[in-house]
C-alpha positions as CSV (number, residue, x, y, z in Angstrom):
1,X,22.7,61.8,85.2
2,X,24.1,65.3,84.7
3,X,23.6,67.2,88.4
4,X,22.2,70.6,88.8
5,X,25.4,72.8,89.3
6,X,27.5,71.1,85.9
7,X,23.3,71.7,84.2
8,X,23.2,75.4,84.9
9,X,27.4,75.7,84.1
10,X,26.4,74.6,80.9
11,X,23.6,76.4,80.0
12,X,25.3,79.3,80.6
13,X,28.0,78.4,78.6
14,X,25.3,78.1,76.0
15,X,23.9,81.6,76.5
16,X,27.5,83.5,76.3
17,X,28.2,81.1,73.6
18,X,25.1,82.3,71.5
19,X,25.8,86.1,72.3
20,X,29.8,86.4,71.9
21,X,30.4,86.7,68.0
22,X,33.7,87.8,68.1
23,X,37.2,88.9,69.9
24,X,35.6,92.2,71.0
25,X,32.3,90.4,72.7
26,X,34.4,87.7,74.6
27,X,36.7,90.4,76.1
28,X,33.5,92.2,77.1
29,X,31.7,89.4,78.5
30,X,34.6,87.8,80.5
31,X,35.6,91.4,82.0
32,X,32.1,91.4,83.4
33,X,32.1,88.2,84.9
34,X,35.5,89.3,86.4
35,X,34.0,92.2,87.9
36,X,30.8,90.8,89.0
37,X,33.0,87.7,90.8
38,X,35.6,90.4,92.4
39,X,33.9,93.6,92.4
40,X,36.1,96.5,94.1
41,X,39.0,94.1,94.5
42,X,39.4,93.9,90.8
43,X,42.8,93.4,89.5
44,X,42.5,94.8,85.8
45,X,46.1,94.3,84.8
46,X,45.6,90.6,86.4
47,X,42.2,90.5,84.6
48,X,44.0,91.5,81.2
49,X,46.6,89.2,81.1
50,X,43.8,86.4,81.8
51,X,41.6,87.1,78.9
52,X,44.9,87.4,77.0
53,X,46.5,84.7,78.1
54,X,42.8,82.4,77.4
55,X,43.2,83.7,74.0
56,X,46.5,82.9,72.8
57,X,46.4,79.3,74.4
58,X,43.2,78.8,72.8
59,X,43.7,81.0,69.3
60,X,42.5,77.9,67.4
61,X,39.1,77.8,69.1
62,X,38.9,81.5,69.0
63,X,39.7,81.3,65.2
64,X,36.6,79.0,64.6
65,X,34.1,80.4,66.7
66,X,34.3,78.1,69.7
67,X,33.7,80.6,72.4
68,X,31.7,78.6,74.3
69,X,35.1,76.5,74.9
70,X,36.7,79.6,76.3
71,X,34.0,80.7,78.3
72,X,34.0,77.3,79.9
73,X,37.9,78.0,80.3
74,X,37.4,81.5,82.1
75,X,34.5,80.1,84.1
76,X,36.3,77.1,86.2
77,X,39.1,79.7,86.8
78,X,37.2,81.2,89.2
């Protein structure tokens, strides 16, 4: 039996999943959630090299679409 929190972790993977097409709509998405989680203490140069670094480890899952993989990624960072 799956329990609430990992239930609503996934179905939000599922949401961003269905709305990020592309490079440009994961870096927008993620910056977001990095803002939303750290508001006015938002490091944006440590915020960049994140989103860069969760693409370049996971190029091959970028290249095929799998954004739901590095939203999941981003998303147990915090």
């Amino acid at each position: 039996m799956i329990d609430i929190k990992d239930y609503l972790l996934e179905s939000l993977v599922n949401e961003e999943e269905k709305s990020i097409k592309n490079e440009d709509d994961f870096k927008k998405a993620v910056r977001a959630k990095f803002k939303k989680v750290f508001g006015d203490k938002l490091d944006e140069d440590k915020m960049n090299s994140v989103i860069d670094g969760v693409l370049k480890k996971y190029k091959k899952d970028a290249d095929d679409g799998n954004w739901g993989k590095l939203v999941g990624v981003v998303n147990k960072s915090f």
